[in-house]
C-alpha positions as CSV (number, residue, x, y, z in Angstrom):
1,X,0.0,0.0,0.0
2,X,1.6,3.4,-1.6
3,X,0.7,6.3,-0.2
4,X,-2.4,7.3,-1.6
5,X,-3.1,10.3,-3.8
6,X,-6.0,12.6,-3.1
7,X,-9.9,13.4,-4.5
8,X,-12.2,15.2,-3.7
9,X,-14.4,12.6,-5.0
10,X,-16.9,11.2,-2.1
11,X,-16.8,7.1,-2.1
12,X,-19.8,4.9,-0.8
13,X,-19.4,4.4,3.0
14,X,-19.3,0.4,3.0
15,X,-19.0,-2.2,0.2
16,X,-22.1,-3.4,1.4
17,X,-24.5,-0.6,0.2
18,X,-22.8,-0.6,-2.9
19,X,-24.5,-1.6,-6.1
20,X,-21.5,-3.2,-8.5
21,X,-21.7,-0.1,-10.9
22,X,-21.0,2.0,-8.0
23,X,-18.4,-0.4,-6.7
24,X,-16.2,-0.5,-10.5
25,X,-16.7,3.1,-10.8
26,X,-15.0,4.0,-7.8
27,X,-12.4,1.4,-8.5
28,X,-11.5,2.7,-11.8
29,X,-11.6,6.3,-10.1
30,X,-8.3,8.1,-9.3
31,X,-9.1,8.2,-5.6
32,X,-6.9,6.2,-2.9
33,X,-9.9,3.7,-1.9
34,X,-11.2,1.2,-3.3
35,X,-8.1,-0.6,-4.2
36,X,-6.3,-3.9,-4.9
37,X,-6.9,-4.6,-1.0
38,X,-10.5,-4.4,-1.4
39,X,-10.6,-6.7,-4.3
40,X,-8.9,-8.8,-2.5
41,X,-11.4,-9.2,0.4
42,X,-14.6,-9.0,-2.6
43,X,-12.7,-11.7,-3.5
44,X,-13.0,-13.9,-0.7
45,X,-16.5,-13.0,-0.2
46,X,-17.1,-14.3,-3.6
47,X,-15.9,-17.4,-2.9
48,X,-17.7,-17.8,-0.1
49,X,-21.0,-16.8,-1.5
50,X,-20.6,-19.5,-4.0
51,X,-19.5,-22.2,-1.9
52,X,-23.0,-21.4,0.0
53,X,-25.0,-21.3,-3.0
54,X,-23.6,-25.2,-4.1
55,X,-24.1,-26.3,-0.4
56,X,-27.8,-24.9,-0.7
57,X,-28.5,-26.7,-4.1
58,X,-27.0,-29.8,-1.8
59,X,-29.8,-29.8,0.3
60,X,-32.1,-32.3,-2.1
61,X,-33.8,-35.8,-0.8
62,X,-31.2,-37.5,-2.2
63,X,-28.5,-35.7,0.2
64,X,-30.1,-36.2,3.3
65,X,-27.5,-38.2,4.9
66,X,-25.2,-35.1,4.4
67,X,-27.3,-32.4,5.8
68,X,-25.5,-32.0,9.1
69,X,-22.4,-31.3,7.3
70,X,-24.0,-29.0,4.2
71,X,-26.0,-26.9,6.9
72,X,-22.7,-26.7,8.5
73,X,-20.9,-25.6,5.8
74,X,-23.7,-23.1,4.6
75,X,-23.8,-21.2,8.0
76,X,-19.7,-20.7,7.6
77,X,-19.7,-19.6,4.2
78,X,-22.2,-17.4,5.1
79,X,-20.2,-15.8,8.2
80,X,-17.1,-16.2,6.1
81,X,-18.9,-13.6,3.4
82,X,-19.8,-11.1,5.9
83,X,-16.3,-11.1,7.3
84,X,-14.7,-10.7,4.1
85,X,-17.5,-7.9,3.0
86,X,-16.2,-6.1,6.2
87,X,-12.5,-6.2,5.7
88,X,-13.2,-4.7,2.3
89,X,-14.3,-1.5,4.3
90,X,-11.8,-2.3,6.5
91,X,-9.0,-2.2,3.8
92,X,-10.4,1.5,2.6
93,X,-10.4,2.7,6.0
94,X,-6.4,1.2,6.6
95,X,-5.3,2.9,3.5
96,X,-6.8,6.2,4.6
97,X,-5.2,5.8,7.5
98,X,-1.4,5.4,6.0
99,X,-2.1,8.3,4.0
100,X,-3.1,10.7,6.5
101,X,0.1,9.4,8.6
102,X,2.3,10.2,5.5
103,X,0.9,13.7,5.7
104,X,1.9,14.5,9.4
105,X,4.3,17.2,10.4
106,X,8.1,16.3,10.8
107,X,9.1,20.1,11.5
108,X,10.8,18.8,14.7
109,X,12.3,15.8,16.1
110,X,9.7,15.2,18.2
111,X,7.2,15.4,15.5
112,X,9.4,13.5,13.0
113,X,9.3,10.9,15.8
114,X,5.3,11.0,16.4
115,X,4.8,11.1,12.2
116,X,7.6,7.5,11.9
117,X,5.4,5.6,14.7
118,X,2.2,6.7,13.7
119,X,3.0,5.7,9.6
120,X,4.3,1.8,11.6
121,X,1.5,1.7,13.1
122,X,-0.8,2.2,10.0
123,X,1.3,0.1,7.8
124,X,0.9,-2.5,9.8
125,X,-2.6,-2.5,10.4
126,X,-2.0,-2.3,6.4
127,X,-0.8,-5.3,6.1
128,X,-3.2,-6.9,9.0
129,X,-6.4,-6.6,6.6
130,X,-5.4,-8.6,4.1
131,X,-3.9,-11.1,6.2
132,X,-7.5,-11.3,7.4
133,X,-8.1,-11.5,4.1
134,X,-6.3,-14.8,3.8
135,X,-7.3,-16.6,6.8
136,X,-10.7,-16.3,5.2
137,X,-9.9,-17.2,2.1
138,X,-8.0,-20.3,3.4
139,X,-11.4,-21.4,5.6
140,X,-13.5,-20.8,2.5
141,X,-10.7,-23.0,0.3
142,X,-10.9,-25.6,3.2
143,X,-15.7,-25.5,2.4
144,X,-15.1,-26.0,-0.6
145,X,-12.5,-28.7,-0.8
146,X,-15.0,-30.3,1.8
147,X,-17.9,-29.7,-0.2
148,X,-16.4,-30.8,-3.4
149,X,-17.2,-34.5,-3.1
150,X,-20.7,-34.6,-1.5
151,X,-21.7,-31.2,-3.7
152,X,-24.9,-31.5,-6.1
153,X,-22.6,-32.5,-9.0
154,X,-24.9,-30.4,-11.4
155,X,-22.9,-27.1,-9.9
156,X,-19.4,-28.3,-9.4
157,X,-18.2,-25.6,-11.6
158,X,-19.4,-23.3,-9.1
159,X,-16.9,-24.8,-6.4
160,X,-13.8,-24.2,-9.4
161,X,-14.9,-21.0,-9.4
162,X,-14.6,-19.9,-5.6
163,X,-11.2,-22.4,-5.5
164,X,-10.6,-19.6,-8.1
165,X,-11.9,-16.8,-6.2
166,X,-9.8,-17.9,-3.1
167,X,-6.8,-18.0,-5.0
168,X,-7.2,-14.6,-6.4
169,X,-8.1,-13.2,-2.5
170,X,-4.7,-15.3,-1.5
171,X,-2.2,-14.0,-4.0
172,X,-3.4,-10.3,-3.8
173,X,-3.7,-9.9,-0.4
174,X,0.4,-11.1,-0.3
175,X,0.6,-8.1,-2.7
176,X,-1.0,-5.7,-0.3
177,X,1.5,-7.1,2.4
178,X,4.4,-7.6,1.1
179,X,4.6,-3.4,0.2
180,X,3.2,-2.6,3.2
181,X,6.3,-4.8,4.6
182,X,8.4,-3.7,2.8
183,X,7.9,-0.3,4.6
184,X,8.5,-1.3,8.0
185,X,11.1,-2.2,10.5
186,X,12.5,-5.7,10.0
187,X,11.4,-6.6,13.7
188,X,7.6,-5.0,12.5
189,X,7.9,-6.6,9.3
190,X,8.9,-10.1,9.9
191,X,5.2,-10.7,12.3
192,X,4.1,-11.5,8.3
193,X,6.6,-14.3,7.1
194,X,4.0,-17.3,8.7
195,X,0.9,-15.7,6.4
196,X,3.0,-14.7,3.1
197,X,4.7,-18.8,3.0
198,X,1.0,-20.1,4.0
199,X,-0.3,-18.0,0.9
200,X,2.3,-20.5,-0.9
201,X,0.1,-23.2,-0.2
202,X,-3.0,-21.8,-0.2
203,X,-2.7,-20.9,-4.2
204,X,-1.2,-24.8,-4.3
205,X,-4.1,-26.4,-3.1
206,X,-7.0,-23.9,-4.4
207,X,-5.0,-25.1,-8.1
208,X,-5.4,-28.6,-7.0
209,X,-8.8,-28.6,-6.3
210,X,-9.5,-26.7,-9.4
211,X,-7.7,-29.7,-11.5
212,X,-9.7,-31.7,-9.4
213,X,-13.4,-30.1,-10.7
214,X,-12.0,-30.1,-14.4
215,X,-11.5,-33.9,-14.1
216,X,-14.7,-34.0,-12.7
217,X,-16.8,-32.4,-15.5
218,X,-14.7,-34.2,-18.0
219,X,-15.4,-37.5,-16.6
């Protein structure tokens, strides 16, 4: 996360009350927020909307013996969405936050001091969102892989898809972190290294289980 240019432009106050023009609109703005972090998290949220959506079409006569476990995975999908819908505002309101740091005073050494800790501080809370971002991504990976075997077969594609969609909230979220990282102290910095390698195998295994839903519809 750069620091952030300004616009007078006024943005919608949560992702959530958002229709999608208003959403891409903003995004292809030149205003700081949203971002690559807040993709990230729609993302995830994506993914997890869809694994709910197959776990509802699961719910048929015929998958009755599985009904404890696709209610189960239904309610967390649907947590997992509101959770990642909220770190989308939560990523807009963390990049506001470095860029208001970047514009404190540093007149004095005192005030140089105050401006350097308050910029760590918001780079790291930078770089906290979309490691959020991840951990969701890598429960909604974990649904779906779950899912995958007892899912209505008639919308398998649909759990490709949010293996997709959790790979792409993975690998962009270790974006967002690695340059907010990449701006801190080492001893600040290095609280990150356990998230970026488990992105690693995040991407791995949401690739696998997309292999696995292409041998699926091909048979």
């Amino acid at each position: 996360m750069s620091q952030p240019s300004t616009s007078s432009q006024e943005t919608v106050s949560s992702f959530g009350e958002a229709t999608l023009a208003r959403y891409l609109t903003d995004l292809a703005a030149k205003i700081p927020a949203p971002g690559g972090g807040a993709v990230a998290a729609l993302h995830a949220a994506q993914a997890a909307a869809l694994v709910a959506m197959v776990a509802r079409y699961t719910t048929r006569a015929k998958d009755a013996d599985n009904r404890p476990v696709v209610d189960r995975i239904i309610e967390a999908a649907d947590a997992a969405r509101a959770r990642s819908l909220a770190l989308a505002d939560a990523d807009a309101a963390a990049f506001t936050a470095v860029g208001a740091a970047y514009k404190l005073p540093k007149t004095t050494d005192e005030e140089s001091a105050t401006r350097t800790a308050t910029i760590n501080a918001a780079l790291v809370e930078a770089a906290r969102v979309p490691a959020a971002v991840v951990d969701e991504a890598d429960e909604v990976l974990t649904l779906a892989t779950e899912l995958f075997p007892i899912g209505n077969p008639n919308v398998v594609t649909d759990i490709g898809a949010a293996a997709d969609a959790c790979r792409a909230a993975a690998a962009s979220s270790q974006l967002n972190i690695e340059i907010n990282v990449a701006s801190l102290p080492a001893e600040e910095g290095d609280r990150f290294a356990p998230v970026l390698l488990r992105i690693e195998e995040l991407v791995a295994r949401a690739d696998g289980l997309h292999a696995d839903v292409v041998h699926a519809v091909r048979g």
